[in-house]
PAKE-831883 format. One record per residue (C-alpha): x, y, z; residue number from 1. Coordinates in steps of 0.5 Angstrom, whole numbers, plus 500, padded with zeros to 3 digits. Example, Ala and Ser with C-alpha at 12.3 -4.5 7.8 and 13.67 -1.06 7.14 Angstrom:
+-----+-----+-----+-----+
:   X :   Y :   Z :   i :
+-----+-----+-----+-----+
: 525 : 491 : 516 :   1 :
: 527 : 498 : 514 :   2 :
+-----+-----+-----+-----+
This chain:
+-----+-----+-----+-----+
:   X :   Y :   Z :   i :
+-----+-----+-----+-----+
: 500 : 500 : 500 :   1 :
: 503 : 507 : 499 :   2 :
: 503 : 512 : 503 :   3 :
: 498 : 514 : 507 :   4 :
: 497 : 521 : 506 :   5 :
: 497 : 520 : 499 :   6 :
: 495 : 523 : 494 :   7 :
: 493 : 530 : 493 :   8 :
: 496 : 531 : 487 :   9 :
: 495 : 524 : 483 :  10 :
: 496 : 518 : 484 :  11 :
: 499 : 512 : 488 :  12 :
: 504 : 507 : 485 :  13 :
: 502 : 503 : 490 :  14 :
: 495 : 503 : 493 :  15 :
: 496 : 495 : 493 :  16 :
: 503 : 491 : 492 :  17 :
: 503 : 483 : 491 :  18 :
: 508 : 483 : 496 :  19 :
: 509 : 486 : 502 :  20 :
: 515 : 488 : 506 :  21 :
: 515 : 486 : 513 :  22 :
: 517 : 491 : 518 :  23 :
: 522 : 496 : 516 :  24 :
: 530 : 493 : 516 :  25 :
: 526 : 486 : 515 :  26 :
: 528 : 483 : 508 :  27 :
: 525 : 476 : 509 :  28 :
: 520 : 472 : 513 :  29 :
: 519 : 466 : 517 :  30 :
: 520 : 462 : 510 :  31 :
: 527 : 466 : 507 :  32 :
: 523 : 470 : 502 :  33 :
: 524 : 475 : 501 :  34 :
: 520 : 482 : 501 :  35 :
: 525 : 487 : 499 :  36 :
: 521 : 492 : 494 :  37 :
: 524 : 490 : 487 :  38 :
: 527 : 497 : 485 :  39 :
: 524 : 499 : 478 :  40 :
: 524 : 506 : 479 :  41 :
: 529 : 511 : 475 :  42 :
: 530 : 518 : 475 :  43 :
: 525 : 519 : 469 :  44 :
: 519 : 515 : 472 :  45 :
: 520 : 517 : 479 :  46 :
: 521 : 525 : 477 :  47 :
: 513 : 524 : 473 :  48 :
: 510 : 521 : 479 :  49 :
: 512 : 526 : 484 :  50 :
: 510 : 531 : 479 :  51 :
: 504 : 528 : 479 :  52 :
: 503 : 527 : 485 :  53 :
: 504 : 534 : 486 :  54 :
: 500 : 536 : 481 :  55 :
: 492 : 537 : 482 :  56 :
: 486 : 539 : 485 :  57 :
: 489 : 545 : 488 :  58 :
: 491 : 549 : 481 :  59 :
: 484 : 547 : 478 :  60 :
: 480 : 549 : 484 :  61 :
: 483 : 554 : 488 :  62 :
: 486 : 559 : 483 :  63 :
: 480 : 563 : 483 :  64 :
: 479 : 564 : 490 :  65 :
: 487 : 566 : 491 :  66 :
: 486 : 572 : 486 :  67 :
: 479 : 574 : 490 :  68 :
: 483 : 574 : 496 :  69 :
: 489 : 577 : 494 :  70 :
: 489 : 581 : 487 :  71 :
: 492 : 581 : 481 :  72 :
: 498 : 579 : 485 :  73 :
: 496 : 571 : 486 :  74 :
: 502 : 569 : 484 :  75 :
: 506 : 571 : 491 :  76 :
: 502 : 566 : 496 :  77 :
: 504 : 560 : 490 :  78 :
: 511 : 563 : 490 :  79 :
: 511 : 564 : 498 :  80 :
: 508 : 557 : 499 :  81 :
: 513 : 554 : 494 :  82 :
: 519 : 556 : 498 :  83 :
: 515 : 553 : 504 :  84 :
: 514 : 547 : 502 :  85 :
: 520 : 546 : 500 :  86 :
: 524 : 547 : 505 :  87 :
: 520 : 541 : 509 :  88 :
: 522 : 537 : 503 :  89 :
: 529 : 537 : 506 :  90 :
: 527 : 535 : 512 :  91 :
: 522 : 530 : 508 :  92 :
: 529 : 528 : 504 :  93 :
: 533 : 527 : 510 :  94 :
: 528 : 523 : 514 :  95 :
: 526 : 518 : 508 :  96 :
: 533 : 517 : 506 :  97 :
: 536 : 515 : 513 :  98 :
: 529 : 511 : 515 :  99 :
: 526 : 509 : 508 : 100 :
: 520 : 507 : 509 : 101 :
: 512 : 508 : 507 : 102 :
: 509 : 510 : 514 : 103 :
: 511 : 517 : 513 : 104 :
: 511 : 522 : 518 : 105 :
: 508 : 517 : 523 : 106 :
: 514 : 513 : 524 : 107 :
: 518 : 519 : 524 : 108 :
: 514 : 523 : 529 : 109 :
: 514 : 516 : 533 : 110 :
: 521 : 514 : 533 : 111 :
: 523 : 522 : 535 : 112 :
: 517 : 523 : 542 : 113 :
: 516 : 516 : 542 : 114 :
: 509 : 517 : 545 : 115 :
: 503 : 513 : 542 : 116 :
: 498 : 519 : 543 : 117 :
: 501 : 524 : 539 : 118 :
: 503 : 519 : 533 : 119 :
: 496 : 517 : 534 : 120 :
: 495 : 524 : 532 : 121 :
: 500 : 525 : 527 : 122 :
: 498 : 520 : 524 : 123 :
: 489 : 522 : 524 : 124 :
: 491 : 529 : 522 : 125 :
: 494 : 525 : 515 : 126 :
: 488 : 522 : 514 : 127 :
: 483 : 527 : 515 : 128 :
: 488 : 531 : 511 : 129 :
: 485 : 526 : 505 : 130 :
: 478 : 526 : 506 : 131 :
: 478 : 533 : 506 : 132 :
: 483 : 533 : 500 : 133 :
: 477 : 529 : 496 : 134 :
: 472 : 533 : 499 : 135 :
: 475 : 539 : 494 : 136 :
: 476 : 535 : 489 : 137 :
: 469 : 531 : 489 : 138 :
: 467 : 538 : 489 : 139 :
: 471 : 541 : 484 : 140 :
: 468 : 535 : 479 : 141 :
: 461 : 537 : 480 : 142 :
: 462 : 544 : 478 : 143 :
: 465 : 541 : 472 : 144 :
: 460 : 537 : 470 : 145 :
: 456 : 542 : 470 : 146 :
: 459 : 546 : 466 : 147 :
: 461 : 541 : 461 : 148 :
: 454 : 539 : 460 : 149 :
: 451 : 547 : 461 : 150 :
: 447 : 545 : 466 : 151 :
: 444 : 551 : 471 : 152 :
: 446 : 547 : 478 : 153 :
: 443 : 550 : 484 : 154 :
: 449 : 549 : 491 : 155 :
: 444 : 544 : 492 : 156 :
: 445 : 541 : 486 : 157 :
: 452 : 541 : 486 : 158 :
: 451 : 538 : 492 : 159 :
: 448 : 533 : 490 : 160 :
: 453 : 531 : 484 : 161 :
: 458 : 532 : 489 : 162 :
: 456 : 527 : 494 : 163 :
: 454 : 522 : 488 : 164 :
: 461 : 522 : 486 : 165 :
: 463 : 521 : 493 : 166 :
: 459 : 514 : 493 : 167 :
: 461 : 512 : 487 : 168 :
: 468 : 512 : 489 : 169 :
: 467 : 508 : 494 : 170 :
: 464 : 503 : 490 : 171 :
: 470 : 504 : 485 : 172 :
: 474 : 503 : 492 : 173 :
: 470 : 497 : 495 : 174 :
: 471 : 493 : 489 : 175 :
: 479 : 494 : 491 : 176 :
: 483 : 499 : 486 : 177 :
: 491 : 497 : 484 : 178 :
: 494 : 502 : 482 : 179 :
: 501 : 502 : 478 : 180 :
: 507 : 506 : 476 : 181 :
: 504 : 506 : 469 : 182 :
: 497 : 509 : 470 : 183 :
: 500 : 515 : 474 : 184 :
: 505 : 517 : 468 : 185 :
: 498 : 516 : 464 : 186 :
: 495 : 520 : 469 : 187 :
: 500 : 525 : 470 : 188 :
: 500 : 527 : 462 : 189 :
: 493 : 529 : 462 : 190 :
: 493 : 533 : 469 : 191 :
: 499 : 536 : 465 : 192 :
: 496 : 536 : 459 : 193 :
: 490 : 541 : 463 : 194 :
: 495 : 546 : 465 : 195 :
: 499 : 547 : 459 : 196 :
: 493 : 548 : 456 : 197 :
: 491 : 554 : 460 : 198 :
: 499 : 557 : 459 : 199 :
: 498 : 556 : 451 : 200 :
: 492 : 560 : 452 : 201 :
: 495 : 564 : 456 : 202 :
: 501 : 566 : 450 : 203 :
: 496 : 566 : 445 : 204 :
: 492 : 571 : 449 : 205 :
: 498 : 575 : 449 : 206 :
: 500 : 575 : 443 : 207 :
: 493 : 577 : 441 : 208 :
: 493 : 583 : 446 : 209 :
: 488 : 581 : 451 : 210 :
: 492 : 580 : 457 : 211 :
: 493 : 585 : 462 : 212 :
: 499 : 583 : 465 : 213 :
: 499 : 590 : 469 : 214 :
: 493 : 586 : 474 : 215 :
: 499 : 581 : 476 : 216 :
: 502 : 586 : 480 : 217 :
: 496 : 590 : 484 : 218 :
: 494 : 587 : 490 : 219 :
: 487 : 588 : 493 : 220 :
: 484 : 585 : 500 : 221 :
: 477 : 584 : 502 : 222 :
: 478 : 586 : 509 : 223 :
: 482 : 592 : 513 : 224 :
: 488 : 586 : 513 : 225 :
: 496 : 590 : 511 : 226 :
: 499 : 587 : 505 : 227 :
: 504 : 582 : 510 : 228 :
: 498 : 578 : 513 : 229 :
: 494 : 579 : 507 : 230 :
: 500 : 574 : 504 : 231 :
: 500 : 571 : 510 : 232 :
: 493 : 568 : 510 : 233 :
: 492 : 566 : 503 : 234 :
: 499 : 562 : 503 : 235 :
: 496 : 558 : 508 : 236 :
: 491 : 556 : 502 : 237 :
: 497 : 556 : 496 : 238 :
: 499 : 552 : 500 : 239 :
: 495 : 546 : 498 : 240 :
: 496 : 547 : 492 : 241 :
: 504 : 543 : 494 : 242 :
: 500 : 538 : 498 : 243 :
: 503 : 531 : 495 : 244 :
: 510 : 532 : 495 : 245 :
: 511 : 529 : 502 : 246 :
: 507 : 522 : 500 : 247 :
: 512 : 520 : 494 : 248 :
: 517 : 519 : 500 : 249 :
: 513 : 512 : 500 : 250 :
: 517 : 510 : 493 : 251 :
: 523 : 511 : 497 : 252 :
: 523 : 502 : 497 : 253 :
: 522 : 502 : 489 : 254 :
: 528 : 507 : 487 : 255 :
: 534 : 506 : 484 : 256 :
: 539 : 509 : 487 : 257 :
: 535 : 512 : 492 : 258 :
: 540 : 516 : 496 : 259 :
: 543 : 519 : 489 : 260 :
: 537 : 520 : 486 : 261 :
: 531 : 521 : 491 : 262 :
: 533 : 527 : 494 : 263 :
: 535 : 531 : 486 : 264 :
: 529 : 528 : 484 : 265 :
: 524 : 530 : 489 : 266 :
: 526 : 538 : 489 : 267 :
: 527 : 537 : 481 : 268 :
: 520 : 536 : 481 : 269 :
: 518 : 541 : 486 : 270 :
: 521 : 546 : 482 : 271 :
: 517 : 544 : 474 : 272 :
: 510 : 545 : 478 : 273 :
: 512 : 552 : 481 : 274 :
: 514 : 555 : 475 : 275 :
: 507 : 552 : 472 : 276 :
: 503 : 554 : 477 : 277 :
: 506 : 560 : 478 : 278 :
: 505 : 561 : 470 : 279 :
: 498 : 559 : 471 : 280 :
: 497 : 563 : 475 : 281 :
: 500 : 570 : 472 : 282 :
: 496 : 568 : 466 : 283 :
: 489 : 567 : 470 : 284 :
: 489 : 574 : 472 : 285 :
: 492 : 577 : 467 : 286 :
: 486 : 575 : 462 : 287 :
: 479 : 574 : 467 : 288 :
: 477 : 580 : 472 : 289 :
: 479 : 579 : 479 : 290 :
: 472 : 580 : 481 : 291 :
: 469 : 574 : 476 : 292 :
: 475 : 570 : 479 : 293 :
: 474 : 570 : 485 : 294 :
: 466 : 569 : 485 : 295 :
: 468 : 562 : 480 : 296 :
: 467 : 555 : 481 : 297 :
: 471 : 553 : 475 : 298 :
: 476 : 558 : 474 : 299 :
: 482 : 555 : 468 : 300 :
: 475 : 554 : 464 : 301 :
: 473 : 561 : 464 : 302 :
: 481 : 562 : 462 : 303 :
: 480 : 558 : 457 : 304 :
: 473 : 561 : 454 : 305 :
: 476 : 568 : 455 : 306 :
: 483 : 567 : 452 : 307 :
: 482 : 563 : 445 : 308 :
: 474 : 564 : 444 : 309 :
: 475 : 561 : 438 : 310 :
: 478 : 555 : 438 : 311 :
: 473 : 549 : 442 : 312 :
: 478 : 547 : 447 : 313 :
: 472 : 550 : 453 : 314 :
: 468 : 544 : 451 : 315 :
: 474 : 539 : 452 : 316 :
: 477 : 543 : 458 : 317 :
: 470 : 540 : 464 : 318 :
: 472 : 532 : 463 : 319 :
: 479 : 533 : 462 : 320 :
: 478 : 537 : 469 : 321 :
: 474 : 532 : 471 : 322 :
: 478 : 526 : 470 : 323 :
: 485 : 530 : 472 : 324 :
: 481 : 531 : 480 : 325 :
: 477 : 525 : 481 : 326 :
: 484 : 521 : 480 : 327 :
: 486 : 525 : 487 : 328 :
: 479 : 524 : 490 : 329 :
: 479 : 516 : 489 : 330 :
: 486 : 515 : 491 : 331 :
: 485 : 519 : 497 : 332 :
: 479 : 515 : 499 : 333 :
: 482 : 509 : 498 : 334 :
: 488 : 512 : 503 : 335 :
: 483 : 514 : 508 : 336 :
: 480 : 508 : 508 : 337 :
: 487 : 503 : 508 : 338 :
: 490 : 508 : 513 : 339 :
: 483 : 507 : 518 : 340 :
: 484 : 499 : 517 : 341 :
: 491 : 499 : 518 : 342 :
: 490 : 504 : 525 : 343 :
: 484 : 498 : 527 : 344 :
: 489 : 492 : 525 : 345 :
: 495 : 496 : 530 : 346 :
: 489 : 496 : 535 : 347 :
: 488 : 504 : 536 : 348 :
: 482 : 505 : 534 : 349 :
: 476 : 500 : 534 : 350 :
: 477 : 494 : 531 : 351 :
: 470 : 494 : 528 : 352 :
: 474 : 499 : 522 : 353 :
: 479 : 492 : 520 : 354 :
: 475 : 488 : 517 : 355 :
: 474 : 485 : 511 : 356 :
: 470 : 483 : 505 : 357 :
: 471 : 475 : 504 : 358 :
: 472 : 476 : 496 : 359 :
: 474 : 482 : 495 : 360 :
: 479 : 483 : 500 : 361 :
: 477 : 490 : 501 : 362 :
: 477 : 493 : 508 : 363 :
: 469 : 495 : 508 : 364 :
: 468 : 497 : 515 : 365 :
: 473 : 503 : 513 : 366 :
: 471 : 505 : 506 : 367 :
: 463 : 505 : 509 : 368 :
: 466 : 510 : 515 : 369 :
: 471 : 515 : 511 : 370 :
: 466 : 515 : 505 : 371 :
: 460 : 518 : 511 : 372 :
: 465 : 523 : 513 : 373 :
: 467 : 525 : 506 : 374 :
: 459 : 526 : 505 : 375 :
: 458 : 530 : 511 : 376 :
: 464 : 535 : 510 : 377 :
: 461 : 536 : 502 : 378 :
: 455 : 537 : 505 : 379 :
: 456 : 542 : 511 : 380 :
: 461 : 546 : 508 : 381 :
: 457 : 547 : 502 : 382 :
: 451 : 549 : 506 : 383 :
: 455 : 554 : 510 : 384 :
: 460 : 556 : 505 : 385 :
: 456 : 556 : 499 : 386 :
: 461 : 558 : 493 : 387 :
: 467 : 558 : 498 : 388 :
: 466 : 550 : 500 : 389 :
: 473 : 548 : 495 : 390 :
: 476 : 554 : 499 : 391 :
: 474 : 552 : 506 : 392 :
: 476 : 544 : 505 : 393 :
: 483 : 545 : 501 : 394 :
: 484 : 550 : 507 : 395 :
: 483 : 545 : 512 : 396 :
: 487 : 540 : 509 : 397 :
: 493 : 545 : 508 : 398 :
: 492 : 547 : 516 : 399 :
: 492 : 539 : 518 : 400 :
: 498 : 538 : 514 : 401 :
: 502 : 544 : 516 : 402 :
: 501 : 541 : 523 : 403 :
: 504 : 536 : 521 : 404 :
: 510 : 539 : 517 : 405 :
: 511 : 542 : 523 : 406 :
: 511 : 537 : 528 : 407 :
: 515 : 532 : 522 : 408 :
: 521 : 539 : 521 : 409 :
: 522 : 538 : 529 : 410 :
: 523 : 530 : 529 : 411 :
: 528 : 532 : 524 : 412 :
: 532 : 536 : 529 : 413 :
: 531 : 531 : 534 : 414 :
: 533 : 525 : 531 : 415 :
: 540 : 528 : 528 : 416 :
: 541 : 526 : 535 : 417 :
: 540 : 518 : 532 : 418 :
: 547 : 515 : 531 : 419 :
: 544 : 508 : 530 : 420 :
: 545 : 509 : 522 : 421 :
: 552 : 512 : 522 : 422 :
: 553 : 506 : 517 : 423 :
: 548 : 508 : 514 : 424 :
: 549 : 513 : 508 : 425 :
: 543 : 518 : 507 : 426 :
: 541 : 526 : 505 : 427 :
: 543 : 531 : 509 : 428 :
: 540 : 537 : 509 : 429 :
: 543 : 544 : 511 : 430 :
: 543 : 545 : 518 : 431 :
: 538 : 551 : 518 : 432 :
: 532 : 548 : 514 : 433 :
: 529 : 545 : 518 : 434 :
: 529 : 550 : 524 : 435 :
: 526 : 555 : 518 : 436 :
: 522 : 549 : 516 : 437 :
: 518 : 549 : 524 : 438 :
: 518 : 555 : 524 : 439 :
: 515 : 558 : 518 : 440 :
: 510 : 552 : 519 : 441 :
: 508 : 553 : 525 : 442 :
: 507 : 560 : 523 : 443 :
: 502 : 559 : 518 : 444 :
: 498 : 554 : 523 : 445 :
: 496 : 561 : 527 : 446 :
: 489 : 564 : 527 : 447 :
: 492 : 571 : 522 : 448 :
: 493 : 565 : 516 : 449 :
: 487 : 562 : 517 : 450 :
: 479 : 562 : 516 : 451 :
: 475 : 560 : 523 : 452 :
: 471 : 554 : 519 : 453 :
: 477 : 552 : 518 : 454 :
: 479 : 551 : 525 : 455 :
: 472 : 548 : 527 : 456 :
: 472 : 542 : 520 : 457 :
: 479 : 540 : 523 : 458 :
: 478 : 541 : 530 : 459 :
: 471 : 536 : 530 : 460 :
: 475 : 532 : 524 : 461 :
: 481 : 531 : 530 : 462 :
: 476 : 530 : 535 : 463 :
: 471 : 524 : 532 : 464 :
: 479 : 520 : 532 : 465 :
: 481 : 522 : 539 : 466 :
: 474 : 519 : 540 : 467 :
: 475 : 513 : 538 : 468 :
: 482 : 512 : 540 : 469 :
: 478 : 513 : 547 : 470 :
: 473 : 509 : 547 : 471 :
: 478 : 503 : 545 : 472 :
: 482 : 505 : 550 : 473 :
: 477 : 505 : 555 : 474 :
: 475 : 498 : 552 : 475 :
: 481 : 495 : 553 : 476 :
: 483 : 497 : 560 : 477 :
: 476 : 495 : 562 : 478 :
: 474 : 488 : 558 : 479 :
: 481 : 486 : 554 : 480 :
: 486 : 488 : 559 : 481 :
: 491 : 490 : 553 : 482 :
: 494 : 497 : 553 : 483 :
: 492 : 502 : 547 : 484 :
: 498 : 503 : 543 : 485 :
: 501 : 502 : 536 : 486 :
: 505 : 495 : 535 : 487 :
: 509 : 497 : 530 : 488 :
: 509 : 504 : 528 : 489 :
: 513 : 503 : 522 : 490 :
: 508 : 497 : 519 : 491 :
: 502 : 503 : 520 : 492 :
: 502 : 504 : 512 : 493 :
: 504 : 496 : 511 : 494 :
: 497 : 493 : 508 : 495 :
: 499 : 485 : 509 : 496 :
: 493 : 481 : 509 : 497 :
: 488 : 485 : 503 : 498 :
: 489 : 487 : 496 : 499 :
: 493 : 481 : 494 : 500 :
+-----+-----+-----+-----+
């Protein structure tokens, strides 16, 4: 199984394996076979799947709300964001290469405090971080079906689509899903092929005269904010648009040459989609009115018909977004589902969320529990939010995840203390990163970066976890007598007995 937290961006190479490596520094089992991984992935292969993780919902759906939160100027926050993000990359690369391994951030959080509970959280918040990831993006889809078939949906019927969508999925998920380094680079070419759509466009319409770049330096704020925390708050949902590069950290195994190629590959890939996000950005306020952007559902497709309005590409351009999204919202479905029945399985939430359809192999109990919360969130926020529900979702994602990054550029320090794999070549990032990486972290986790129903979705998400991990507590002190704790942390992402 790949990473948790996968994918914001696109899709995972390794949803479901057909072997499964034992604990991490384990190479056999009880029979002498082996597990290791078989290292199949070269720079080429490996720089398209990070792209494509990267890649995604955020660009499709956010860029309106940016522009109405911040002017003309929305390629700053990008900018702002993308230099964030890849400071914790650095502390991502560090760790990966020194404890290869696909439990991400839960096994680093868990080998730096050792405390079962704050591991726990770590490793909710990842998962929260994907239901709320494919609440935006099964949103997104819906504003896109609507368009591409010129239909007049009211919020409610956008709703309705949306939640539609979400069950789908879970059907789709139900079934089991086997995903592959091939269809993520198939995927990742048509996620691409949207974006270099909206920048071709964009040149033409330069060359046409019906750009004006001049709005791409005015900033506007809707509130009474000065220009720092106006950048401050919209960079904390710029943000999400870079989600996605920390769960590639699970290819790490399937990597040729991991040490030398991981790390360059990585921040390789980071630097291609800032230069077209910030590209797609510039050219989005340089051709639609700020106030038509910031009141826009489907802001690329009105770049689209704006920019070259004699050339069909619009009528296209709904269904290449809709297959680019709803690829981000089924992986991070069936990642929430997985990571729900591996936390069961380790026996930190109730284990009633472990079980497994006979035939299919398939953790039901899980897929059913996440796809609920998924339909609650769409419902809610878009009654409370109306148009700004793909805001408030990719703002809550980018806060949960930001909380993790945090906690992850702290266990970097603390673990630098670790000898124990001197023998052991690995990256080393520079010294000051990750302090930086915390500290920018954190800071934009403050109430000047974020929006209050961001708070309440995050909170109530975290909350119904903490829940569950204290009715199990309880149940084991009081009936079972065993402690509630993870087995084995490293094993959190390791899926050893569904999806063969």
């Amino acid at each position: 199984m790949s990473d948790p937290s996968s994918s914001r961006g696109a899709t995972s190479a390794s949803a479901s394996r057909d072997t499964t490596p034992a604990r991490a520094g384990d190479s056999t089992d009880s029979g002498g076979q082996s597990h290791e991984l078989k290292r199949v992935m070269g720079p080429g292969l490996l720089l398209l799947f990070i792209v494509g993780d990267i890649l995604g919902t955020g660009v499709y759906a956010l860029t309106g709300n940016i522009a109405g939160e911040i002017g003309g100027a929305a390629w700053a926050p990008i900018l702002v964001a993308f230099v964030v993000a890849t400071i914790t990359a650095f502390s991502y690369l560090e760790l990966v290469t020194k404890y290869p391994g696909a439990s991400g951030a839960a096994l680093y959080t868990h080998k730096a405090f050792g405390l079962h509970f704050l591991t726990f959280l770590v490793t909710f918040a990842v998962l929260c971080s994907g239901l709320t990831s494919a609440a935006t993006a099964s949103s997104t889809v819906a504003s896109n079906f609507a368009k591409g078939f010129h239909l007049e949906m009211s919020p409610l019927g956008i709703t309705v689509v949306a939640v539609s969508f979400m069950a789908l999925l879970a059907l789709i998920n139900l079934r089991g899903v086997s995903e592959s380094v091939k269809l993520n680079v198939v995927l990742t070419v048509i996620e691409l092929t949207g974006l270099l759509i909206v920048i071709l466009v964009g040149f033409w319409a330069a060359f046409q005269g019906n750009a004006d770049f001049s709005r791409t330096v005015v900033f506007e704020t809707s509130d009474d904010k000065g220009m720092f925390m106006a950048l401050t708050a919209v960079t904390s949902l710029a943000f999400f648009s870079f989600v996605g590069f920390e769960d590639s950290v699970n290819m790490v195994e399937e990597t040729k040459d991991p040490t030398r190629n991981f790390p360059r590959v990585m921040l390789t890939g980071l630097c291609i989609t800032g230069v077209i996000y910030v590209l797609v950005s510039m050219f989005t306020v340089a051709i639609v009115p700020i106030g038509e952007l910031g009141e826009s559902t489907t802001p690329l497709l009105d770049v689209v018909k704006i920019g070259a309005p004699g050339v069909p590409i619009d009528t296209i351009y709904p269904f290449l977004t809709i297959f680019a999204v709803a690829n981000t919202a089924l992986i991070n479905m069936l990642m929430a589902s997985r990571l729900l029945y591996g936390m069961a399985k380790q026996g930190v939430i109730p284990g009633f969320l472990g079980k497994v359809l006979p035939r299919r192999r398939t953790p039901w109990t899980a897929i059913i529990f996440t796809t609920a919360l998924g339909m609650v969130l769409i419902i809610l926020v878009n009654n409370a939010m109306g148009k700004g529900t793909a805001s408030a979702l990719g703002g809550t994602t980018a806060l949960l995840l930001l909380g993790v990054f945090t906690v992850v550029n702290i266990a970097a320090i603390i673990l630098r203390r670790d000898h124990s794999q001197e023998g052991h070549e690995y990256f080393h990032a520079p010294r000051i990163l990750p302090y930086l990486g915390a500290v920018t972290c954190a800071f934009l986790l403050g109430p000047w970066a974020q929006d209050t129903i961001e708070y309440q979705i995050a909170v109530v998400l975290l909350a119904l976890g903490v829940v569950l991990w204290l009715v199990n507590f309880l149940y084991g002190r009081l009936v079972t007598g065993r402690r509630t704790r993870f087995q084995h942390p490293e094993d959190i992402a390791h899926l050893e007995d569904i999806d063969r």
